[in-house]
C-alpha positions as CSV (number, residue, x, y, z in Angstrom):
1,X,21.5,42.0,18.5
2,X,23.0,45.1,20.0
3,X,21.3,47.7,21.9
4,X,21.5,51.0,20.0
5,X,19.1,52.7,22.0
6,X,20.5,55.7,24.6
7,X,22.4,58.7,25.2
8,X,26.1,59.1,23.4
9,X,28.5,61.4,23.4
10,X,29.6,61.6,19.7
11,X,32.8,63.4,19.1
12,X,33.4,64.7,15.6
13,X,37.4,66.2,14.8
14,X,36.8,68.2,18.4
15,X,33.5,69.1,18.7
16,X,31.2,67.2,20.8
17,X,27.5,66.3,21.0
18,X,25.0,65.1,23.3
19,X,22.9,63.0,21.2
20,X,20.2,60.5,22.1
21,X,19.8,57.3,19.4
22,X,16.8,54.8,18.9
23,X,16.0,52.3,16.4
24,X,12.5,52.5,14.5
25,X,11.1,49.9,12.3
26,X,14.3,50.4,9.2
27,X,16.0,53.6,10.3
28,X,17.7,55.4,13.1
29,X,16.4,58.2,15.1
30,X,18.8,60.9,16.7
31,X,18.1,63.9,18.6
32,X,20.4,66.5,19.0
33,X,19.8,70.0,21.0
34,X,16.0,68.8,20.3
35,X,16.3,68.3,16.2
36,X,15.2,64.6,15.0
37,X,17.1,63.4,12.6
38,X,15.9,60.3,10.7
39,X,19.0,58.6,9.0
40,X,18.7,55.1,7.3
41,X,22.1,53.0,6.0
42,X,23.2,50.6,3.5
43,X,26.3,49.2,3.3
44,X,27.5,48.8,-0.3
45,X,30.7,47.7,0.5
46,X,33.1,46.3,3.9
47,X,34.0,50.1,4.2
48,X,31.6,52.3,2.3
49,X,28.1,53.1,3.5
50,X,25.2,54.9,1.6
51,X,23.5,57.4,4.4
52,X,20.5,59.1,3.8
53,X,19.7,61.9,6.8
54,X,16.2,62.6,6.3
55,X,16.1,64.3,2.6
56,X,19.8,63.8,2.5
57,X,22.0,61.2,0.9
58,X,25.5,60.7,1.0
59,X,28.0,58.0,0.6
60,X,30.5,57.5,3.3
61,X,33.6,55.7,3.6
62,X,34.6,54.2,7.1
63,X,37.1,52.7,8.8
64,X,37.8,51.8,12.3
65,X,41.1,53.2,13.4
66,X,41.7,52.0,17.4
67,X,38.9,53.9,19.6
68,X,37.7,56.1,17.0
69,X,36.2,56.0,13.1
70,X,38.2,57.8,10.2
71,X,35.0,59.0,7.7
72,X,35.7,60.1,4.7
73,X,32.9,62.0,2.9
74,X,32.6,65.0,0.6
75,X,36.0,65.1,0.0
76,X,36.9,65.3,3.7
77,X,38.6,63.3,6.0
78,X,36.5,63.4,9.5
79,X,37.2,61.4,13.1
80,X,34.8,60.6,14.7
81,X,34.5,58.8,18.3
82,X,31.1,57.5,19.9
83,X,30.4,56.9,23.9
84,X,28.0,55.6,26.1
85,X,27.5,59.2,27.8
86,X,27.9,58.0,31.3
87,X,31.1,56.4,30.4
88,X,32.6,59.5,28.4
89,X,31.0,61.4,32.0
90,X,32.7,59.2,33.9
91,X,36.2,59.8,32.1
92,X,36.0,63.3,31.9
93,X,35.6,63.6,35.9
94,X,38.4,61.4,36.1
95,X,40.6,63.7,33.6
96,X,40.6,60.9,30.9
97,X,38.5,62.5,28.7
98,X,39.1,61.9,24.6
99,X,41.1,65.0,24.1
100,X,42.9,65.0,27.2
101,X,45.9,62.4,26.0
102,X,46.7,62.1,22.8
103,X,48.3,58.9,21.0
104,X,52.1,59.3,21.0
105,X,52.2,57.3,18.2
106,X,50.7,57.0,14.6
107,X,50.2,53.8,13.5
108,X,48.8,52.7,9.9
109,X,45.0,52.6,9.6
110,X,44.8,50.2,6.6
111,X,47.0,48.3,4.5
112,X,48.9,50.4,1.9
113,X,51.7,52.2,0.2
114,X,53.2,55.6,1.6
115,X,53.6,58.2,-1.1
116,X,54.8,60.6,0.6
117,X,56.0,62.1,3.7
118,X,55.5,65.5,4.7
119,X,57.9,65.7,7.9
120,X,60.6,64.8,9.8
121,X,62.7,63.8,12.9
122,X,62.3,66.7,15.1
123,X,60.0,69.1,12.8
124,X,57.6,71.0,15.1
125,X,53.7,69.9,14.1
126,X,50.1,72.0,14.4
127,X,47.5,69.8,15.2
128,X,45.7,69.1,11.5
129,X,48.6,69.4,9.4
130,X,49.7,66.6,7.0
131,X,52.3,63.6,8.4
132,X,51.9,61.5,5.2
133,X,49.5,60.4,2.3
134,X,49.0,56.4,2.1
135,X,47.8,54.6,-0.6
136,X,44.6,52.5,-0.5
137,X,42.8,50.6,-3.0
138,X,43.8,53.3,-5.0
139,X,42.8,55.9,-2.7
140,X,45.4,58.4,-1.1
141,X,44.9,59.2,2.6
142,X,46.4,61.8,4.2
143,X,47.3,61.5,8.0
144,X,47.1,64.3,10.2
145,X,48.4,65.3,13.5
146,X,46.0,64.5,16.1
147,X,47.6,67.8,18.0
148,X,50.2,69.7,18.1
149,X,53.7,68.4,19.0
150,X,57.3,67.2,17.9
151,X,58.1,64.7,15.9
152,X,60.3,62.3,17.5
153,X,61.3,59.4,15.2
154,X,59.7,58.1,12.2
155,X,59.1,54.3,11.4
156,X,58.4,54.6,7.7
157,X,59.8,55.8,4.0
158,X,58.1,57.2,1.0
159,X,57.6,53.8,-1.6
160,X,57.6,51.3,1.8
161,X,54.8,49.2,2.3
162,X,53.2,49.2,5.5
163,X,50.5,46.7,7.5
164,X,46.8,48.2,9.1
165,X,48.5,48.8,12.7
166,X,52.0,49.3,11.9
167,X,53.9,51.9,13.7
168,X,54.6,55.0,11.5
169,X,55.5,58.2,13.8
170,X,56.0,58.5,17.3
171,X,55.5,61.8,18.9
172,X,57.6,63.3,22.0
């Protein structure tokens, strides 16, 4: 079974926390800035979770999209990446910290349809804005720029298909 217990550095969209984790008897404990939280999970389906944060319950939908998760919950779209602390310590002396490259290219994070596109070959981009909506399993997702930039060439057209991994934009 794998070791849950330690420090992480959890970043969510671009903030970060210092968070310590522990299991305890059917539920999680995590500390952050010194508030215990006492969450407990149950997976309802492959992607969608039922989380309940002390008096709280929500349902989340997640999905592993290369080194980070892509959360959906209360109708919000929400990235979220999770490190060992020394390691993310580690990368940030070395300058490889999360934020400090960003992915040149966008690549599909599920199976689906693309309904629409919202730019094109050389449009300028602020980090956040909308790329393209996919459809899911009946859900659309919309993909945002992970910062800002140009876009260089694009790999897909509204009505195409596209594979989970499959190359979609490519930044300059």
């Amino acid at each position: 079974m794998l070791d849950v217990n330690g420090r992480y550095i959890v970043t969510v969209d671009d903030k970060e926390f210092d968070l310590t984790l522990s299991k305890q008897d059917s539920c999680f404990i995590v500390v952050s800035k010194g508030v215990e939280y006492r969450i407990a999970a149950e997976k309802l389906t492959d992607r969608k979770f039922l989380f309940k944060i002390n008096d709280n319950t929500s349902e989340i939908d997640i999905s592993r999209n290369g080194d980070h998760l892509d959360l959906f919950l209360e109708g919000k779209d929400v990235n979220v990446t999770v490190e060992p602390y020394n390691l993310a310590e580690l990368k940030k002396r070395a300058g490889l910290a999360l934020g400090a490259v960003k992915e040149k290219i966008i690549r599909a994070p599920m199976p689906g349809l693309i309904l629409s596109l919202a730019v094109k070959s050389g449009d300028s981009i602020k980090k956040g804005e909308t790329l393209l909506i996919i459809e899911a399993m009946k859900m659309e997702n919309i993909i945002r720029a992970n910062a800002d930039g140009r876009i260089k060439d694009i790999f897909v057209a509204q009505g195409r298909a596209v594979e989970k991994n499959e190359k979609m934009l490519e930044f300059e």
